[in-house]
BAFI-3210 file (N, C-alpha, C; in Angstrom, 3 decimals, decimal comma, padded with zeros to 6 digits):
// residues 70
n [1|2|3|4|5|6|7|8|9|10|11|12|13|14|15|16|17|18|19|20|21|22|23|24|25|26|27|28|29|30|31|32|33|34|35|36|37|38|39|40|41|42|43|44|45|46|47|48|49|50|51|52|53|54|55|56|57|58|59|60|61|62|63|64|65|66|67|68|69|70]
n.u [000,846|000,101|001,114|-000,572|-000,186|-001,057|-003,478|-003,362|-001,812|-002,582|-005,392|-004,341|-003,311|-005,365|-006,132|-004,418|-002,295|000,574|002,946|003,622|001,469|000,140|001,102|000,480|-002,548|-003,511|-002,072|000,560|003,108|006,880|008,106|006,153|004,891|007,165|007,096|004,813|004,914|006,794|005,389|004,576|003,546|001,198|-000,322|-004,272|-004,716|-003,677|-004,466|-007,153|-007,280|-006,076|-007,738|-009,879|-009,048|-008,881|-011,762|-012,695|-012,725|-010,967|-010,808|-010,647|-008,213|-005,908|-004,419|-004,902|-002,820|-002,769|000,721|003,197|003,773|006,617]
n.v [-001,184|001,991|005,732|008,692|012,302|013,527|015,246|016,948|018,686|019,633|020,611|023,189|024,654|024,796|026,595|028,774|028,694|028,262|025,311|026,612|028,489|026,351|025,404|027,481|027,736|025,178|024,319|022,991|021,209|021,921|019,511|017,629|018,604|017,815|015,579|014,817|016,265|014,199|011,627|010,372|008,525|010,448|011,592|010,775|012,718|014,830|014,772|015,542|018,129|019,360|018,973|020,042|022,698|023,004|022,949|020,450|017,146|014,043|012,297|014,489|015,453|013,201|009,485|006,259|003,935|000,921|-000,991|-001,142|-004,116|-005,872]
n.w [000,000|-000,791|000,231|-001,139|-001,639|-003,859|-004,181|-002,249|-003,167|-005,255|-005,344|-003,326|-005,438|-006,551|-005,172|-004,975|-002,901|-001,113|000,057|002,817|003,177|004,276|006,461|008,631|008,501|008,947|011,198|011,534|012,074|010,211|010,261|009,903|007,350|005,448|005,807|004,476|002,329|001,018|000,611|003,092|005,829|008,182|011,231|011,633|013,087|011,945|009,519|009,950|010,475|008,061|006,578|008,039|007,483|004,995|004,089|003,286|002,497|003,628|001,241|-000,528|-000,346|-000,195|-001,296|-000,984|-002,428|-004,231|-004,495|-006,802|-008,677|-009,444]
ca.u [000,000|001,151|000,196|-000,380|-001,090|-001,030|-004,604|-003,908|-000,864|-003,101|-006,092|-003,237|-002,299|-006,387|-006,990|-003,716|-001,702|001,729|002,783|004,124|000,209|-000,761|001,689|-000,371|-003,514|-004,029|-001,237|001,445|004,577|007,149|008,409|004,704|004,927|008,300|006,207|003,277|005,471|007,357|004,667|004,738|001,995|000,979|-001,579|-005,242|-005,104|-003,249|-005,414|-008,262|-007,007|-005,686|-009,427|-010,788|-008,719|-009,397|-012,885|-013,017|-013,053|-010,106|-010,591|-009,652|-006,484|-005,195|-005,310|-003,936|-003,083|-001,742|002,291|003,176|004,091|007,470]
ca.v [000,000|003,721|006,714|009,702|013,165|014,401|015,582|017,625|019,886|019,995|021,279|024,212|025,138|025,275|027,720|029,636|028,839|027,618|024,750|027,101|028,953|025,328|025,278|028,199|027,555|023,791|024,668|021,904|021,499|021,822|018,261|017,005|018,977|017,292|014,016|015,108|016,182|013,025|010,812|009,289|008,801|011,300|010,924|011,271|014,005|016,270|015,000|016,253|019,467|019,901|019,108|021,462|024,238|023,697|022,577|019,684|016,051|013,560|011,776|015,193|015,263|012,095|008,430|005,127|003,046|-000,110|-001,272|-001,624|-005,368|-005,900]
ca.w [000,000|-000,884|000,349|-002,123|-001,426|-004,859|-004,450|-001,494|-003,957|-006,155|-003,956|-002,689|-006,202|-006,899|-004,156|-005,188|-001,901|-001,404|001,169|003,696|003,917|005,186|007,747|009,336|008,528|009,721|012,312|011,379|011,967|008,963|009,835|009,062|005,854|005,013|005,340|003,269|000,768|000,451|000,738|004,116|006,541|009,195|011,824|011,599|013,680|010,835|008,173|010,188|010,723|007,254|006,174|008,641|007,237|003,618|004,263|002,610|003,099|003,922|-000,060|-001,947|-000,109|-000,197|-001,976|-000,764|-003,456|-004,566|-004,482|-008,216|-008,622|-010,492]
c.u [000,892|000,044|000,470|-001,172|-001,224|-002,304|-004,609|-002,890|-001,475|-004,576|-005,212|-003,260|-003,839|-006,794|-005,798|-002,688|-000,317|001,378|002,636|002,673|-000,399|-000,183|000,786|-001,528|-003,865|-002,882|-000,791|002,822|005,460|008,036|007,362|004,840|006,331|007,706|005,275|004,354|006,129|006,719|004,270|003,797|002,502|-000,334|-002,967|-005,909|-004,946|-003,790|-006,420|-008,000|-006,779|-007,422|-010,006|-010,272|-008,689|-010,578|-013,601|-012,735|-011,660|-009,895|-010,392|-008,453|-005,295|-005,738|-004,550|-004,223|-002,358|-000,338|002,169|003,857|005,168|007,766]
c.v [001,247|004,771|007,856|010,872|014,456|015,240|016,736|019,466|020,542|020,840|022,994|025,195|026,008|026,531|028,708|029,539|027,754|026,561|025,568|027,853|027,905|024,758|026,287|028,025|025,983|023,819|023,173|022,201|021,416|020,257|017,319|017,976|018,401|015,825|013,262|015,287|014,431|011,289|009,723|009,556|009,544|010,875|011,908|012,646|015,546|016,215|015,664|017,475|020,153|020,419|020,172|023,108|024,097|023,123|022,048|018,176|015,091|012,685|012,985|015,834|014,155|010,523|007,497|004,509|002,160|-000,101|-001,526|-002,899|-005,559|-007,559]
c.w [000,000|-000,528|-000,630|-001,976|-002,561|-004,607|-003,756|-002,384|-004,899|-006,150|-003,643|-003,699|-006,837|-006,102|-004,000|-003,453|-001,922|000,376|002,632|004,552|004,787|006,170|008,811|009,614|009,280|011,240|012,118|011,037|010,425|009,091|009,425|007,458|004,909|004,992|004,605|002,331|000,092|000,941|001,549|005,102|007,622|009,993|011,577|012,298|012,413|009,548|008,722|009,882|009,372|006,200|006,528|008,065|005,956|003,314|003,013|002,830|002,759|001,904|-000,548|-001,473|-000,039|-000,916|-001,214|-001,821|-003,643|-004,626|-006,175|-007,972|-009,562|-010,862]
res [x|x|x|x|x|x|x|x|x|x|x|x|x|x|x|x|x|x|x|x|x|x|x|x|x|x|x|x|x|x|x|x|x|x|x|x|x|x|x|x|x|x|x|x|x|x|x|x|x|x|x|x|x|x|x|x|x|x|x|x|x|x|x|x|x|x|x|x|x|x]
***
């Protein structure tokens, strides 16, 4: 399983804001944003929060998806 938070950069880029505004706004640290960026899980607490501050729901920020099979 992978986690992928293309949805949430892409979300950011729709509402004209860089990462650094969503360090303020959801109030997260920049070593949780060093984890989001590089695609590694964080806890449900900072998806909430990230939700609550771009008021919208935990699927258009993030996907889990399959391992590619080589």
């Amino acid at each position: 399983m992978a986690i992928s938070y293309i949805k949430l950069w892409k979300l950011l880029l729709d509402n004209k804001m860089k990462k650094t505004d969503l360090l303020s706004l959801a109030d997260i640290s920049t070593t949780t944003l060093a984890k989001l960026s590089k695609d590694l899980p964080v806890s449900m607490e900072v998806m909430s929060r990230i939700c609550h501050a771009l008021s919208c729901d935990i699927g258009d920020v993030m996907e889990i998806t399959q391992d590619k099979k080589e």
